[in-house]
Every structure is written in C-alpha cells, then in structure tokens.
C-alpha positions in Angstrom: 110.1 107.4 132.6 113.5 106.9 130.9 111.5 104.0 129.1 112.7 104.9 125.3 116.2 105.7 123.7 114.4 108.1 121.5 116.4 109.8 118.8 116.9 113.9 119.5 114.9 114.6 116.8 110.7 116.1 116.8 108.4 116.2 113.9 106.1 119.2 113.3 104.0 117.6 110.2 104.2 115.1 107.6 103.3 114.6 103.8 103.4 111.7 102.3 106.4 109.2 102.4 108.1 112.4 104.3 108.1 114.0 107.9 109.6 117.5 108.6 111.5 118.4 112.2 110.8 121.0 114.4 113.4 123.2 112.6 111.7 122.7 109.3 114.5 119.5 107.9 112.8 116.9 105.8 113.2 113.1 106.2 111.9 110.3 104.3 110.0 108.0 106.5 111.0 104.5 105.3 110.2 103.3 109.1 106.5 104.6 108.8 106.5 104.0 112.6 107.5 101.0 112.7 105.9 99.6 109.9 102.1 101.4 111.0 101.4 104.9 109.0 100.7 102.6 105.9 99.3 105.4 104.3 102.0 108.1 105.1 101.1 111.2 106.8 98.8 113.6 106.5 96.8 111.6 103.5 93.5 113.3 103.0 91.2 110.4 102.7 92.5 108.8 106.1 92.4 112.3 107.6 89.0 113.1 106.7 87.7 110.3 107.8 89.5 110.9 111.1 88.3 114.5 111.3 84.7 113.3 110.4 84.3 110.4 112.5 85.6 113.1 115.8 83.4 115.4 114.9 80.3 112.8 115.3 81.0 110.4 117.9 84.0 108.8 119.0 83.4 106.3 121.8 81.0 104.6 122.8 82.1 101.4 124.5 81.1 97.9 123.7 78.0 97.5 125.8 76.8 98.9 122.7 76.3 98.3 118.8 79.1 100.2 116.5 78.3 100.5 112.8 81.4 101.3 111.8 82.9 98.3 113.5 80.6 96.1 112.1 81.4 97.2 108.7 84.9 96.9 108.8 84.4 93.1 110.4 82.1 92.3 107.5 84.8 94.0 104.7 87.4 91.9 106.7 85.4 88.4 106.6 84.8 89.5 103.0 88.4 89.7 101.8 89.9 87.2 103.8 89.7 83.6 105.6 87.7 84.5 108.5 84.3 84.1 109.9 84.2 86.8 112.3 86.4 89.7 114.0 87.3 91.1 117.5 88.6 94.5 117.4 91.3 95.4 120.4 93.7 98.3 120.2 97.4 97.1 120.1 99.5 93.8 118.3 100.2 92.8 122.3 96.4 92.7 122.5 95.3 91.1 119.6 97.9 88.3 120.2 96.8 88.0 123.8 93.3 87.4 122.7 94.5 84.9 120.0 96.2 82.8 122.6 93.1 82.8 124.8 90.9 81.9 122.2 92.8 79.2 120.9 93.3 77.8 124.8 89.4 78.4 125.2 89.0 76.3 121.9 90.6 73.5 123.6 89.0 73.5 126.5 85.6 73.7 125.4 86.1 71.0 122.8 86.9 68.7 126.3 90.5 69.3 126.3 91.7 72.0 129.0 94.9 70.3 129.5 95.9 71.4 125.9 97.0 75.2 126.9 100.1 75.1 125.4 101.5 77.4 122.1 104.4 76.4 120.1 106.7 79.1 118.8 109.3 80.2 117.3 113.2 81.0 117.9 113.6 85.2 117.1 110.0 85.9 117.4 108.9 88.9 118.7 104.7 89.1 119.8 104.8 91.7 122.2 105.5 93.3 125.6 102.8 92.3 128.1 104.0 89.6 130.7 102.3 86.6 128.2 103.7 87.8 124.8 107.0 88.2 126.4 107.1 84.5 127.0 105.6 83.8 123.7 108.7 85.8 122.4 110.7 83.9 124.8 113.8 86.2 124.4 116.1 86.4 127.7 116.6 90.0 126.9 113.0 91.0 127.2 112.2 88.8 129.6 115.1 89.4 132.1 113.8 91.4 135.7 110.0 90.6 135.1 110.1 87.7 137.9 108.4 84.4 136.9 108.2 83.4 133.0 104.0 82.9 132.1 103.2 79.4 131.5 102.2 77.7 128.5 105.1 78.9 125.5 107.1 76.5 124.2 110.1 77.4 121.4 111.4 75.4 118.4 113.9 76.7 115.8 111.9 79.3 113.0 111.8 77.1 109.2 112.8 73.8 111.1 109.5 71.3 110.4 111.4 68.3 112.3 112.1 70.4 115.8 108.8 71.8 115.7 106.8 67.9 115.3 109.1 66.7 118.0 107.7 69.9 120.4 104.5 68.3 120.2 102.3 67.2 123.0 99.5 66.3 124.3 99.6 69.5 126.1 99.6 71.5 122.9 96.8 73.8 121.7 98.6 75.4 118.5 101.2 77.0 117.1 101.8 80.8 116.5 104.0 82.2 113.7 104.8 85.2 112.2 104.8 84.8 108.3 107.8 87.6 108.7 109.5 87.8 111.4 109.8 92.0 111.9 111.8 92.6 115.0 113.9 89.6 115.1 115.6 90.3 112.0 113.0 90.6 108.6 113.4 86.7 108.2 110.3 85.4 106.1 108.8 82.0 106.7 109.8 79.5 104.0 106.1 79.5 102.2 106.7 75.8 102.5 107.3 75.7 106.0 103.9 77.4 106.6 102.3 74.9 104.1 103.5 72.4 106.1 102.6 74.2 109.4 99.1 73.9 108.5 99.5 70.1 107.5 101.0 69.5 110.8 98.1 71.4 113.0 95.6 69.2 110.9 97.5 66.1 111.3 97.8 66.5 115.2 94.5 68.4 115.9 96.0 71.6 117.2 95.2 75.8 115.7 97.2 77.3 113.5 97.7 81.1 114.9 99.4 83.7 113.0 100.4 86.7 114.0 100.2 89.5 111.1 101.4 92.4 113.5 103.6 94.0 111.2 103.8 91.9 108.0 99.9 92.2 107.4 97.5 94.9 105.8 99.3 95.2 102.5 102.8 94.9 103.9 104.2 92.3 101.5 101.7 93.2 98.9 98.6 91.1 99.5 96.1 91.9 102.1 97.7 89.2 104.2 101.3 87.7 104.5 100.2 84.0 104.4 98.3 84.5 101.3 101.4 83.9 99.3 101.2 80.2 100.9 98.1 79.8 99.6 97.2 78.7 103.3 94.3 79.3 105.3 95.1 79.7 109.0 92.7 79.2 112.2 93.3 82.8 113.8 95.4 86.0 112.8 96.3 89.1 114.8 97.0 92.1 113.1 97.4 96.2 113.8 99.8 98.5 113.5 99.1 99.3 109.9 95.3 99.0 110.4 93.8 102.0 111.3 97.2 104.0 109.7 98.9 105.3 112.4 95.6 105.4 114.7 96.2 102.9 117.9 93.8 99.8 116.6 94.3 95.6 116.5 92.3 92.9 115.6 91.6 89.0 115.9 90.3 87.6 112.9 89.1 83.7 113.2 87.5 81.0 112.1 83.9 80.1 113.7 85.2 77.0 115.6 87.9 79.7 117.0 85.4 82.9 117.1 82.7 81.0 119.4 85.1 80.5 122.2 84.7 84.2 122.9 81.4 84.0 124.8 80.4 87.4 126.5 82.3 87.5 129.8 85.9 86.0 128.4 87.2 88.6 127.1 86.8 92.6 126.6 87.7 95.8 126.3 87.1 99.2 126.9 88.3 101.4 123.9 88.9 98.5 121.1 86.9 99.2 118.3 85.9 102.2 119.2 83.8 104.2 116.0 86.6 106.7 115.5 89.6 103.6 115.4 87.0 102.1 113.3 86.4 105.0 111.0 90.0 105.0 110.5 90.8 101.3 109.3 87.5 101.1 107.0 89.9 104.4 105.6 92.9 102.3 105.4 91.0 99.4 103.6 89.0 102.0 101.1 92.9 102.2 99.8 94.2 99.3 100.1 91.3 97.5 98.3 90.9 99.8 95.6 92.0 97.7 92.3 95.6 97.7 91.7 96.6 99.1 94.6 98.4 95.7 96.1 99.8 95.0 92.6 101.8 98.4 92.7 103.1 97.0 96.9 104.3 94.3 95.3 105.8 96.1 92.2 107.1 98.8 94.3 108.9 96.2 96.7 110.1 94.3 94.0 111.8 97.3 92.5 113.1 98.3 95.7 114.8 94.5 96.3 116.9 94.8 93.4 118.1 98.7 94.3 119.2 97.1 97.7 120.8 93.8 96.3 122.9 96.6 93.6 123.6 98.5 97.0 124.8 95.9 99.4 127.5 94.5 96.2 128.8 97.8 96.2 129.0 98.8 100.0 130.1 94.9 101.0 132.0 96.4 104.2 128.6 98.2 105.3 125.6 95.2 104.1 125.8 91.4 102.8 122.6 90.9 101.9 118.9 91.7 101.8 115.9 89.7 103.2 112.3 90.1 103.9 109.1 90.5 101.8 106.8 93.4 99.9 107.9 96.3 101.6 109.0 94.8 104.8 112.8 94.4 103.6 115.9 94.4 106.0 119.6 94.8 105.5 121.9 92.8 106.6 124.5 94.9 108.0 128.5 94.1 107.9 128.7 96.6 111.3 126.4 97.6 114.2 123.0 98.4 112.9 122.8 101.2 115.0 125.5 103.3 113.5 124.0 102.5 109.9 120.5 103.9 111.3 122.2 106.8 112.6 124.3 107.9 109.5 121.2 107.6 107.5 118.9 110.0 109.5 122.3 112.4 109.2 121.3 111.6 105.4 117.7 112.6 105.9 116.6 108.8 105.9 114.9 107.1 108.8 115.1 103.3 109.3 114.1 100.2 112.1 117.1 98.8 113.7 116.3 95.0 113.4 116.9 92.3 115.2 119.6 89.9 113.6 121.8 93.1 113.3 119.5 94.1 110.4 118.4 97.2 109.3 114.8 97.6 108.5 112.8 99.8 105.9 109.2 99.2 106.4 108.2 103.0 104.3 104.2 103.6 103.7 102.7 101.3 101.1 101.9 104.3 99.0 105.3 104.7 97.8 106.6 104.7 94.1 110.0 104.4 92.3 110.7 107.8 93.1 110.6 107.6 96.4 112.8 104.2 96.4 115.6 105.9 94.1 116.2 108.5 97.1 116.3 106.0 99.9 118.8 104.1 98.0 120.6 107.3 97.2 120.9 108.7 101.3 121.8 104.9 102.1 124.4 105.2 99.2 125.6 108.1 100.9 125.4 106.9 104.5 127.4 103.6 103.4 130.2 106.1 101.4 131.0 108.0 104.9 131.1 104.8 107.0 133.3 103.1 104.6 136.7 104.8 105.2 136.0 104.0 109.0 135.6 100.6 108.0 138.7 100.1 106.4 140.6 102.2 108.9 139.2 99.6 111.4 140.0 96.5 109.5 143.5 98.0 108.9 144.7 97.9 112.1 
C-alpha cells in the first residue's frame, strides 16, 4: 500500500552505530529506527540471545506461564517505580492499555464518569483510532471519521491551562517527559514535579508515556527520573527489546489491579523470544556505568551541535532535547537537511517543530559523535550557498 514515503535506499547488514546499503555504502545510523535499535545492529549479546531464545521456543501465548517474561517484569519492578508489568508489542499498544487502565482505575474506585485524559499540545502517542485523539493533531486525525472520546488538550509546560482543564470527568493526565515526534521538546522537570502535585491534589493518575525517551534514552533508565518523580503508569517500547517489536505498561498496584483477566489481552505480547530480547537489552543497559557514559556521551554531543548550529546559522538555530534524544532546530525545511545528510552518509528523524532529530544507539562514543557532526558540517556547507542565493533575491 503507498502507506510510507520511504527513502530509495535498502540495507544488507549493520554493525554497530553503522548500516551498509545494498550496494555495499556505509551510513551512520543516528536515527537507530527511530530511536529503537538501542543497541545498534548486529551486537552479539542481543543477537545471541535472539538466536538462542528461536532456537528453543518462541511463542507460546498467554494462556500460559513465560519465564522469561516474568523475569524481565521482576528486573523491571526492581529498577524502577513500579509494582507490576504488562508486556504488549508496540508504543500504540502500551499507551492504549495505559489509558484503559487508568479509566478502569476510576471506575472501580466508584467513579466511571471520570474517563477522561488530559494531554498535551504536539504530542504524539500513536496511530490507532484512540492514540490519534490522544495526539489530537488535525493532520493525523483528518479522514478517520469521528474523533474517540475522552482526550482533552492543554498547552505542553503550561501548569495554569492544564489546572483549568480539570474536571470532574477527569481520570489523569498523560505526558511525554520528551516530546519525540512533535519536535524533541523536553518537559520542564518542574512542570512534571508539579504534574505530579497536581494529580495528588485533584485525585486523578499521572500516565507517562516513555515511548521513545525511555530505556536509557536520556541516560537514566527512565526520562522522569531526572524529576525525581514517581508516576502512576509508564508506557514504553521501541528501544526495549532493541529493534525486536515489544512494549510494556509498567504500574503501580492501585493501577496494575484494574487489569483483571478478561479486560485486556493479547496474543503475541510478551512472547519468550520478545522477552529474551529485552532481558538482553537490560543485561546492557544495567551493567555499571553504562548510563553514566548515555549521559556523558549526549552531553558531549550537545555542545558539538550548539558549536555547529553558530556556525551554519542559515541551516540551524538551536538545539533541544535530552541524553541522546537531541533535535535541531532547523533555519529551512527539515526535509532537505535530512536528505543532504544521508548524501553525506548520515541518517536522521525529521521532527516535528521543523526539527531534525538524532536519536543514534546508546552504545555510541565520541568517535562516533565527531563524524556525525562532521557529515552534518558538510551537509550544512552545500546547502548554504543555496541559502544565500535564496535570501538574495
């Protein structure tokens, strides 16, 4: 179906921070698919696990116990907030079952009528009919008849407009601590800490949806860490199980029981093979020092991008984002940016916001950052006479 405006370009394998086409060019991957091969391609301890898990079993279904699942649920309760985990296999999922578990804690606390979720202007939670009203962006939204119910929208970092949204009809709110697609704009970490005030003050959840900014993306496990917050429910995937298809809802107990046995479900979702995979990813990203070098590495990487945006000002104007979820804020089209840089050999995330994103695996070092800011050096050098041939006339 002519769903995608894919790029004319194929990969054959991948090493690393780097991918290599079907005619043998290399590219380094600072998109990582979209912010999900966390641990770059081909890396033996994620693939081995992979290869090991396939060669055993790899589904089963949920009418029956999975060890592997219930180890990565425990490791998860064990490093984070949460009392217990529901496994799914997409971000689209896992916020659809945070949504329903945060209506289904309403109503069995006596209070159905409070269904509604509160959030936020150039959010982006997914593509199934709910999530696109979550998102509530007229683009998306436009030609899929009748918005869903129950999604109501305040301005992102704005505490006042988001109290004055509240009603009696309200459940919760749901954030991203990063906003990915609509533009890499972070959360004020006050804003959140005052999120969670708010949701104690009024009585309502506190949902967060980790998609893309959790799993080591900003350089602790979780986004809202750096808060210092604890939230009611999180979704997260994408970099999860590394590239394998895999999401999760992770929740406090007065959230988790809601999900008796007969409200919710799925077929593949934590499945032992997705599961083999993520207890993978975690082996890595838990090891000792390994989050410390994320945030290192993004820092490092900030201050290459702030140098490159004063000296391309026709091309960027500024840098935003957190860890290694950092966007570009881009003086002309996105688009054109993220073309000239896979010319380069460098591949990007068009952003919202007219941002361009670089999301690249967590296991990259300064070596890797130098060349990404050298190719978008280069890609800013050829679109700069343009520029100025543009701005002359």
């Amino acid at each position: 179906m002519p769903n995608y405006n894919r790029a004319d370009l194929a990969f054959e394998h991948g090493e690393g921070a780097y991918l290599f086409d079907t005619a043998g060019r290399r590219y380094l991957d600072f998109g990582a698919g979209i912010a999900t091969s966390s641990l770059g391609h081909a890396h033996p301890h994620l693939s081995a696990a992979i290869a090991e898990q396939a060669g055993r079993v790899i589904h089963v279904s949920n009418l029956y116990r999975i060890p592997q699942a219930e180890r990565l649920a425990q490791r998860f309760v064990d490093a984070s907030f949460a009392d217990s985990v529901l496994f799914c296999n997409s971000g689209a999922e896992a916020n659809e079952g945070l949504v329903k578990a945060m209506r289904k804690t309403m109503s069995d606390a006596g209070a159905p009528e409070r269904y509604r979720i509160i959030s936020f202007e150039g959010a982006f939670h997914g593509r199934t009919l709910a999530m696109l009203a979550a998102t509530g962006n007229p683009k998306y939204l436009a030609g899929f008849g009748p918005e869903v119910d129950g999604f109501d929208h305040v301005p992102f970092n704005n505490l006042n407009a988001l109290k004055a949204a509240i009603t009696p009809q309200t459940a919760g709110i749901l954030i991203e601590p990063v906003q990915g697609e609509g533009g890499v704009r972070p959360a004020q970490l006050q804003f959140l800490r005052d999120l969670r005030a708010t949701c104690d003050e009024f009585g309502i959840l506190l949902g967060l949806d980790e998609v893309q900014c959790g799993m080591g993306r900003t350089g602790k496990l979780f986004a809202h860490e750096w808060a210092g917050i604890t939230p009611d429910v999180i979704s997260i995937a994408k970099g999860i199980a590394g590239g394998f298809p895999m999401g999760a809802v992770l929740a406090k107990e007065k959230v988790a029981k809601a999900l008796v046995p007969g409200s919710h479900g799925t077929t593949f979702g934590g499945s032992p093979l997705a599961c083999a995979a993520a207890n993978a990813v975690l082996d890595v990203l838990l090891a000792p020092g390994f989050l410390g070098d994320v945030q290192a590495t993004g820092e490092y990487l900030w201050q290459g991008l702030e140098a490159l945006a004063l000296r391309h000002p026709q091309i960027f104007t500024g840098v935003r984002g957190a860890g290694l979820l950092v966007g570009l804020k881009c003086a002309i089209p996105n688009g054109q940016i993220q073309d000239t840089a896979i010319a380069e050999g460098l591949l990007t995330v068009a952003a919202g916001d007219n941002v361009l994103r670089l999301a690249p695996p967590l296991i990259i070092g300064r070596a890797e950052c130098d060349e990404a800011l050298a190719l978008l050096g280069r890609a800013a050098s050829r679109l700069t006479p343009a520029v100025t041939l543009e701005a002359a006339k």
